[in-house]
C-alpha positions in Angstrom: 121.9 119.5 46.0 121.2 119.6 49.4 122.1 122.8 52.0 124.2 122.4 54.2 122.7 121.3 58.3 123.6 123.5 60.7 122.1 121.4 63.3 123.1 118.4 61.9 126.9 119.6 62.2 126.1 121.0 66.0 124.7 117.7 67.0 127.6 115.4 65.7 129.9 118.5 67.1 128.0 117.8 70.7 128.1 114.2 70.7 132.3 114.1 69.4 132.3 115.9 72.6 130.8 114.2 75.0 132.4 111.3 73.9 135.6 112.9 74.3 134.9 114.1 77.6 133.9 110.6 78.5 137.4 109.3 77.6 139.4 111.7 79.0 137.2 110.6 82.3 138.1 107.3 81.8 141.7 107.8 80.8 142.0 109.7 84.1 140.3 107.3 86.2 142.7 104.4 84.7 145.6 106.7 85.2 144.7 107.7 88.9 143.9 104.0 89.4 147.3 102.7 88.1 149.2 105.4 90.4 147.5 103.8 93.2 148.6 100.2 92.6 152.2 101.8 91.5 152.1 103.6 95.0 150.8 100.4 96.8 153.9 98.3 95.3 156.2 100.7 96.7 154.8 100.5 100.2 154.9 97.4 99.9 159.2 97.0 99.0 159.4 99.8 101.8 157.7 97.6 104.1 159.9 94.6 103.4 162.9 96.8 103.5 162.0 98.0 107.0 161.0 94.1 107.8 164.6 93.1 106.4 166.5 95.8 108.9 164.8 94.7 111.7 165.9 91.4 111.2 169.4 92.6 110.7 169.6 94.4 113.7 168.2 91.8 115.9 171.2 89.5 114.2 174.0 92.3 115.4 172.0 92.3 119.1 172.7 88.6 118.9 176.0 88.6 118.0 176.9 91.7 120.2 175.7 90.1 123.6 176.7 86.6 122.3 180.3 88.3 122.2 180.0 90.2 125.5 178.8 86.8 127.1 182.7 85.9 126.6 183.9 88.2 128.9 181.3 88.4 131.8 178.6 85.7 131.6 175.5 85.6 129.5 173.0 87.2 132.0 175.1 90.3 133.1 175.9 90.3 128.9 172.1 90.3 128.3 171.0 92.8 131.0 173.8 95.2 130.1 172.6 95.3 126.4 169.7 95.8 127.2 169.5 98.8 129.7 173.0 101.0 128.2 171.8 100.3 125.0 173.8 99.4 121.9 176.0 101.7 121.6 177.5 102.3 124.7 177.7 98.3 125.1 179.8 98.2 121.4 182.0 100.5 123.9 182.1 98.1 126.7 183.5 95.4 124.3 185.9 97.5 123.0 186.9 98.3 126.7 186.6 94.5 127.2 189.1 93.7 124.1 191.4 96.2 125.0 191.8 94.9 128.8 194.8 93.7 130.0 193.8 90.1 131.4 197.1 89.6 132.6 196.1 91.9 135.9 192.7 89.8 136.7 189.6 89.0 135.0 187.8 91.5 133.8 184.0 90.6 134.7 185.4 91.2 138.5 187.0 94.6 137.4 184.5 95.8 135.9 182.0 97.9 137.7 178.2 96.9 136.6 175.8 99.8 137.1 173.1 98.6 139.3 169.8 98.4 137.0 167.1 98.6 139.4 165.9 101.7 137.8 166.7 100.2 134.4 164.5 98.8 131.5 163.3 95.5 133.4 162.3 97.3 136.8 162.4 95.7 140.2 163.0 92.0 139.2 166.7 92.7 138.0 168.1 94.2 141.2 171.5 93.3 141.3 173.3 91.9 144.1 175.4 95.3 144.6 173.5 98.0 147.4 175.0 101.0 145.7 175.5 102.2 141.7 179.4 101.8 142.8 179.4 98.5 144.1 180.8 95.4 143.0 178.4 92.8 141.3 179.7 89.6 142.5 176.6 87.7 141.4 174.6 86.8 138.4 171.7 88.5 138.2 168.2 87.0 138.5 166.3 87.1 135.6 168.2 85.0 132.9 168.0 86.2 129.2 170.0 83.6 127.6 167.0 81.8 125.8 165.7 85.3 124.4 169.5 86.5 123.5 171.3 83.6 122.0 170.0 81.5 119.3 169.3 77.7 119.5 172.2 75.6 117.4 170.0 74.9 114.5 170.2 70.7 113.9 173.2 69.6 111.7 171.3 66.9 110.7 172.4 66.2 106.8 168.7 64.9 105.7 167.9 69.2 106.6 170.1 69.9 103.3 168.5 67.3 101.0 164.9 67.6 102.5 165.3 71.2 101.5 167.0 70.4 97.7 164.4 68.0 97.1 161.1 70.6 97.9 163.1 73.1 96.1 163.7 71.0 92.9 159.7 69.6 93.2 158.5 73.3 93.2 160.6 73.5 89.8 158.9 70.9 88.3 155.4 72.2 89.9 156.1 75.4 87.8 156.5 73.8 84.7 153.3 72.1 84.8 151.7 74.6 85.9 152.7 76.7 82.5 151.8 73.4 80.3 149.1 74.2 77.8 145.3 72.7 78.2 144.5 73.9 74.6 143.4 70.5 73.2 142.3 67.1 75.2 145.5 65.5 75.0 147.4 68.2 76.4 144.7 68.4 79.3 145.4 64.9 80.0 149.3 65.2 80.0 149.0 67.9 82.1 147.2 65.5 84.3 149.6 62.8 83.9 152.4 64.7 84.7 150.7 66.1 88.1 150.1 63.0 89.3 153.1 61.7 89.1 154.7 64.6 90.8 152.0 64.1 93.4 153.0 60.7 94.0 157.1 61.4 94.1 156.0 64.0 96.4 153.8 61.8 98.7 156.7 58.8 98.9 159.3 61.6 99.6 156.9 63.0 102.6 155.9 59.7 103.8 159.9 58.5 104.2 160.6 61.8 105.8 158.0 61.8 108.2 158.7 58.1 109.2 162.3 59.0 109.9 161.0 62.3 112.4 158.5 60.0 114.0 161.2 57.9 115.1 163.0 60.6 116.4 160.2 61.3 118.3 160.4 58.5 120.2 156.4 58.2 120.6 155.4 62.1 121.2 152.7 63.2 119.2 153.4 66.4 118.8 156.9 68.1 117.0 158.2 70.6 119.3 159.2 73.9 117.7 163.0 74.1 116.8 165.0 75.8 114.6 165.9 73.4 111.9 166.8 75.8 108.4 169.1 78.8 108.0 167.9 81.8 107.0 168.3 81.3 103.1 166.9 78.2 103.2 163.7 80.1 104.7 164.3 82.4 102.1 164.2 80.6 99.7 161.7 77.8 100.3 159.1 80.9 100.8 160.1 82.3 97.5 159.6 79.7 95.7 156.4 78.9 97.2 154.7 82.4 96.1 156.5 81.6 92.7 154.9 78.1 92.2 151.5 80.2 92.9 152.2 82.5 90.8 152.4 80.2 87.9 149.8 78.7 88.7 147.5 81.7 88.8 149.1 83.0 85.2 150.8 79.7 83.5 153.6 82.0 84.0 157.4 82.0 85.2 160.1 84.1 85.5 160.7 88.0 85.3 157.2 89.2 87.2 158.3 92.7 85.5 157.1 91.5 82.2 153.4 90.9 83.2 153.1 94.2 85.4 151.2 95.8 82.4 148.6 93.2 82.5 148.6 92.7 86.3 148.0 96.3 87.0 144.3 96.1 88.6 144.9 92.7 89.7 145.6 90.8 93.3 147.4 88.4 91.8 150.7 89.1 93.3 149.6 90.0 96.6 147.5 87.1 96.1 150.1 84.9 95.0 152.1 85.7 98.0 149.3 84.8 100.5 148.8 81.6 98.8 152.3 80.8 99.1 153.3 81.4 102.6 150.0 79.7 103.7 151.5 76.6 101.5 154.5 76.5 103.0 153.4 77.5 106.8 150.9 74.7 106.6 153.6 71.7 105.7 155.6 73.5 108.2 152.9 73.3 111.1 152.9 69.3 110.3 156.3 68.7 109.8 159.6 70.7 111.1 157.6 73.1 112.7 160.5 75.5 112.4 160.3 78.3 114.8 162.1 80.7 112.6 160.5 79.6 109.6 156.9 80.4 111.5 158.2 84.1 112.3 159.2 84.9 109.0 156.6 83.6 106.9 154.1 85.2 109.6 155.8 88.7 109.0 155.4 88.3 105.4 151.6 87.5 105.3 150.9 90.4 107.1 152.3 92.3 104.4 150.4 90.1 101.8 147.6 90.4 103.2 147.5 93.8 103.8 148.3 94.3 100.1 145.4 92.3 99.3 142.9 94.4 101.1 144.2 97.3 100.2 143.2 96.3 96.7 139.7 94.8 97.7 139.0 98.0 99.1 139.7 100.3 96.0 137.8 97.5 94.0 134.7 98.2 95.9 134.4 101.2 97.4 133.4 103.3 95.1 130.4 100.7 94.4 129.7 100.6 98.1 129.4 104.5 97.9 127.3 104.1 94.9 125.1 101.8 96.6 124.1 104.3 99.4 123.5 107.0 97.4 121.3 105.1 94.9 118.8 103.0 98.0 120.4 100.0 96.6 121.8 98.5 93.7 119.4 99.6 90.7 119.7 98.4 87.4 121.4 101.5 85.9 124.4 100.9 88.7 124.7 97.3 87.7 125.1 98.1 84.5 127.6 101.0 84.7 131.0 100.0 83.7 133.2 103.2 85.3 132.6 101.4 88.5 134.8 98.9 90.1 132.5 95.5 91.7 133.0 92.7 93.4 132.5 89.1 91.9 129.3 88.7 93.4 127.5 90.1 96.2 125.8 87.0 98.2 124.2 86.6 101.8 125.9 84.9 104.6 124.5 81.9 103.9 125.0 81.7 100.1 128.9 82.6 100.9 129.4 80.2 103.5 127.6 77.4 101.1 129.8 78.3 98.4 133.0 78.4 100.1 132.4 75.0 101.9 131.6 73.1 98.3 134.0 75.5 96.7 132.1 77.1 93.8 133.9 80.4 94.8 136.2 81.9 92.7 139.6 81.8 93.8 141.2 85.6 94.4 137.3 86.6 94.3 136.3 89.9 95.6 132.8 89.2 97.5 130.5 92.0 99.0 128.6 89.4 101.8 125.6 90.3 103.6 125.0 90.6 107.2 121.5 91.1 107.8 122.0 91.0 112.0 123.8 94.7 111.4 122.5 95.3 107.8 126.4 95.7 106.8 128.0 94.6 104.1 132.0 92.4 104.4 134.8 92.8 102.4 136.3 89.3 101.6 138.9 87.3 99.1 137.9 84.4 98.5 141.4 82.2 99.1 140.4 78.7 98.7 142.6 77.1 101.8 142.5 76.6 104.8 144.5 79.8 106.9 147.1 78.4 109.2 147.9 82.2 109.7 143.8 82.7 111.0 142.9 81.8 114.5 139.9 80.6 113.3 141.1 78.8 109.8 139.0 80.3 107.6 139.6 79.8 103.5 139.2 83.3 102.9 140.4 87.1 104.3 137.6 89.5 105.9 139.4 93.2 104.9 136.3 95.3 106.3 132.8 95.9 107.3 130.7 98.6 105.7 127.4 99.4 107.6 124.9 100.5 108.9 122.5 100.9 106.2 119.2 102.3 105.9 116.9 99.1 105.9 115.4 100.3 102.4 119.2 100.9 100.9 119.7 97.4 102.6 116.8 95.4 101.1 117.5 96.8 97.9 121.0 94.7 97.6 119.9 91.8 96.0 122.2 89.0 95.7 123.9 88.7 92.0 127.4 88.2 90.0 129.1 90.9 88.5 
């Protein structure tokens, strides 16, 4: 009968240890990582919810100097809103309500401070020489265009137009969550996009014939405002959700895949995806002025949401790669650390992303070997109405200067 190992028992004590120590390390690093994403998504609904009262309370400006406009003329309503301020205009209205019209009209009885010193400066002197005389005349500068919205089109084909996309983006979503499991479901699948592709391209092609001819031979649709606001609403909406299933094969209550999208872009990314969709048909269709200024304001929160997470999925890895000279072996390999898709040259990117070989939502570390830096980039693949320069993919940040040793030793290669 053998005696009992001491140093046996240390040695399986030491490594139960370490092992523990390792996943209490790794617990802790997926728990600090998940409170960043939870912390993101909240700055994120804050964000909207500050988007959403702006919007509100450029509605009530509308409506108050629309109302004022009634009583003494657009401009003088404009101006007037604009240099006492909200509140003390709500105040003139009441004052206007509450006048008794029977003794005159009250644009001449009221006295209109003189708003030379006001917001606009010099160019809105009024007619009066004096804070206490009459204004008898409209001021200069007109504000109607900036303070009272354009009579959106009452055109019925607005109502169906929108019904129609909204119903097609239905029947997007439920091929996008058909199975591809076997051949004959791919090719069903296939079938059935097709011949939503065609319904959708006879359906554009009538529509745009009927505009064309309202165009009476211009070439290019001037901006208008054509949808309300929850049409906007929800033709965007439905845009991120048709991306959304198509990035998960998924649709309906997002809540039920946060567990598995926690260290993912796919919302954010979904979101992007969606507003660029429906930004580009509106570009080459409507062209819907209000439409363009929402779905702008909402990319900017997509997007911002996007890099956010690009950077927390490769920054410690950038960090590693300066302290190491490079990416070594040992780094490649370590699976604590957060990396990119691939890291490629500028070259090798731009070669991919024009034949599309990318990987759509990809993280890519890109070399720039003009600075020796290192960009930041999701891969989108499609074109960015919301990019000056229409790129297919978002730049987050640049990370240089390196050592020219560190830099050398960042060899291209997937992750």
């Amino acid at each position: 009968m053998g005696g009992f190992n001491f140093g046996q028992f240390l040695g399986g004590m030491s490594r139960q240890i370490s092992e523990n120590i390792e996943d209490s390390k790794k617990f802790q690093r997926e728990k600090d990582f998940r409170m960043e994403m939870l912390a993101e998504e909240e700055a994120t609904k804050e964000r909207l919810a500050k988007s959403a009262e702006r919007r509100q309370k450029a509605a009530e400006l509308e409506e108050l100097t629309a109302t004022l406009a009634g009583y003494f003329g657009a401009d003088n309503a404009a101006a007037t809103v604009k240099t006492l301020g909200v509140g003390a205009s709500k105040d003139l209205l009441k004052t206007a309500q509450n006048f008794d019209h029977t003794t005159g009209d009250f644009a001449t009885a009221f006295k209109f401070p003189e708003i030379k010193n006001g917001t606009f400066g010099k160019d809105l002197v009024t007619a009066g020489s004096s804070s206490n005389e009459e204004v008898k005349t409209t001021i200069p500068l007109t504000f109607t265009d900036i303070y009272q919205p354009e009579k959106k089109t009452d055109d019925t084909t607005i109502n169906t137009e929108v019904e129609f996309r909204l119903l097609m983006s239905d029947s997007q979503i439920e091929i996008n969550q058909m199975p591809t499991v076997t051949q004959a479901q791919k090719d069903a699948k296939e079938s059935a996009q097709a011949a939503w592709q065609e319904k959708m391209d006879t359906f554009t092609k009538v529509t745009k014939e009927i505009e064309d001819a309202k165009r009476k031979g211009e070439k290019t649709k001037p901006e208008g405002e054509y949808y309300t606001d929850t049409q906007i609403d929800n033709m965007l909406e439905k845009a991120f959700e048709v991306e959304f299933s198509n990035a998960t094969g998924f649709a309906g209550a997002r809540e039920e895949y946060r567990q598995d999208l926690y260290g993912s872009n796919t919302i954010p990314y979904a979101r992007v995806m969606g507003l660029i969709s429906e930004q580009t048909i509106n570009l080459g269709f409507r062209n819907d002025k209000n439409l363009t200024a929402e779905a702008t304001s909402r990319y900017r929160i997509a997007r911002d949401d996007l890099a956010s997470f690009a950077k927390t999925q490769t920054s410690s890895f950038i960090k590693a790669i300066d302290k190491n000279n490079g990416v070594t072996d040992a780094l490649a390999a370590d699976s604590s650390i957060n990396k990119p898709n691939a890291i490629m040259t500028d070259e090798e990117f731009a070669k991919a992303a024009k034949d599309g070989t990318l990987a759509r939502q990809g993280i890519y570390l890109v070399k720039n070997t003009a600075d020796r830096s290192l960009k930041v980039i999701t891969y989108l693949d499609r074109v960015n109405p919301f990019d000056p320069k229409k790129r297919n993919y978002l730049l987050h940040r640049t990370v240089g200067d390196f050592e020219i040793g560190t830099f050398n030793n960042i060899k291209s290669q997937s992750f």
